[in-house]
C-alpha positions in Angstrom: 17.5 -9.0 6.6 14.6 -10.3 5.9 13.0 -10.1 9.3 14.2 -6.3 10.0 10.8 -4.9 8.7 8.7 -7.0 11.4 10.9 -6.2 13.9 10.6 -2.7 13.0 7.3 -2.6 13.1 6.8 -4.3 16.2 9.4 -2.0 18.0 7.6 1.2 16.6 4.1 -0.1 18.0 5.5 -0.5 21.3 7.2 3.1 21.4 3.9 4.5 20.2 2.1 2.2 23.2 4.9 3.5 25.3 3.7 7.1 24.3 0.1 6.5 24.6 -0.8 6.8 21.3 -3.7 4.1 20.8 -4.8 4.3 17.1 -1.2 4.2 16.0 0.1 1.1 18.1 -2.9 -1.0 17.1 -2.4 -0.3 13.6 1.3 -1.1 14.1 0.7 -4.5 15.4 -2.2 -5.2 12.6 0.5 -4.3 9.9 3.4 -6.6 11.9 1.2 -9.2 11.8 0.1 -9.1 8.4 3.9 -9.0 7.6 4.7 -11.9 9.7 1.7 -13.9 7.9 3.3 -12.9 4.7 6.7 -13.7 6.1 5.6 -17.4 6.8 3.6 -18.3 3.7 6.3 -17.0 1.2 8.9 -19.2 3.9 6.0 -22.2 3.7 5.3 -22.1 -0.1 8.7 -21.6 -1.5 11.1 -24.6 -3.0 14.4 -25.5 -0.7 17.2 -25.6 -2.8 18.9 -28.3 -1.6 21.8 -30.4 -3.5 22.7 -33.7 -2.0 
């Protein structure tokens, strides 16, 4: 669930790069990869719960 919103984003950049619409797709990829950055250091930093 928690990599919908990427995906989302990702999608809706294409469809607006599909449409021709330039300012919008760039910003769209800018904000999925921001996401995906933020994605990987909240996956990096946080504790595994494991029980052995």
């Amino acid at each position: 669930m928690i990599m919908m919103l990427p995906f989302l984003t990702g999608m809706l950049a294409a469809w607006f790069g599909l449409k021709g619409h330039r300012p919008a797709c760039i910003s769209l990829w800018l904000l999925t990869l921001v996401i995906f950055a933020a994605w990987c250091k909240f996956h990096m930093t946080d504790p595994m719960g494991l029980s052995l």
